[in-house]
C-alpha positions as CSV (number, residue, x, y, z in Angstrom):
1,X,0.0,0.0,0.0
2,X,1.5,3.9,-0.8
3,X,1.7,5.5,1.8
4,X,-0.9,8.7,2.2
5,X,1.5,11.5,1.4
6,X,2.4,9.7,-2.1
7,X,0.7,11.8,-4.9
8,X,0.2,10.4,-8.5
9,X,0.0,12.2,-11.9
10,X,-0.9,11.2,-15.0
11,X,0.6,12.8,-17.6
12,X,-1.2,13.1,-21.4
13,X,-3.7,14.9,-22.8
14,X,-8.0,14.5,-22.5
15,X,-11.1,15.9,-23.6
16,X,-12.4,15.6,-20.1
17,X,-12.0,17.8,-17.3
18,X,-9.8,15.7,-14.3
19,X,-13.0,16.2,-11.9
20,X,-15.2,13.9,-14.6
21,X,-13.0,10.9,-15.1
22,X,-13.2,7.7,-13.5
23,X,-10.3,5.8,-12.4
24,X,-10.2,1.9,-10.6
25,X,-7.1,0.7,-9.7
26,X,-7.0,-3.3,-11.0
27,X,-4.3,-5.9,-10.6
28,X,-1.9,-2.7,-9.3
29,X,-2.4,-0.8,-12.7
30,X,-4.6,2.6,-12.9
31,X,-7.5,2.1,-15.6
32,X,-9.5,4.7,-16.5
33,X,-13.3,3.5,-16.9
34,X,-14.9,5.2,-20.0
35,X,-18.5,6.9,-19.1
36,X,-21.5,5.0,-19.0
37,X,-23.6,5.2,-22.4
38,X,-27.3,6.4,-22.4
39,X,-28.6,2.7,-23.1
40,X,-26.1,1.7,-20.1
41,X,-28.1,4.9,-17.9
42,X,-31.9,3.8,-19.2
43,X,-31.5,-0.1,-18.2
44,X,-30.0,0.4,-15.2
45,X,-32.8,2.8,-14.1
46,X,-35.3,0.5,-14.8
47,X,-33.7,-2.4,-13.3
48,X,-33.3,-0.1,-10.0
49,X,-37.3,1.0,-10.0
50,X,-38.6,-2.9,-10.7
51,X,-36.2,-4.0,-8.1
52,X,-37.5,-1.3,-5.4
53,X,-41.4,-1.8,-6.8
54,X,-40.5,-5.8,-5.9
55,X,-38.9,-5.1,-2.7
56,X,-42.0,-3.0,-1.7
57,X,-44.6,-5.3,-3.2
58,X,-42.8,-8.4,-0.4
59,X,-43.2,-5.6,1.8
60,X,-39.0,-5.8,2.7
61,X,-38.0,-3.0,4.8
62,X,-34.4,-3.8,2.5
63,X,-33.8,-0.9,0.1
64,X,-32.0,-0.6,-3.8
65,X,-29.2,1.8,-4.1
């Protein structure tokens, strides 16, 4: 593990402001994830409201996040 006063930059150029990308460190490499698409966005949504709609309908105090 770094230790917490051990910065690191990435050097390169993006369309993206720093703030907006997504990084996930993975087998000790940096990997930036690429944005979710708007089909990715519509069927996750769904799958989140019939999941809660269930989950109320069993009457389960358990909630979707």
């Amino acid at each position: 593990m770094l230790p917490a006063s051990t910065r690191i930059e990435a050097s390169g150029t993006s369309s993206r402001p720093i703030d907006e990308e997504k990084w996930e460190l993975i087998e000790g490499r940096f990997v930036m994830q690429a944005q979710p698409s708007i089909n990715h966005q519509i069927i996750a949504g769904n799958l989140d409201r019939r999941l809660s709609e269930g989950l109320e309908r069993i009457g389960s105090d358990r909630v979707v996040l």
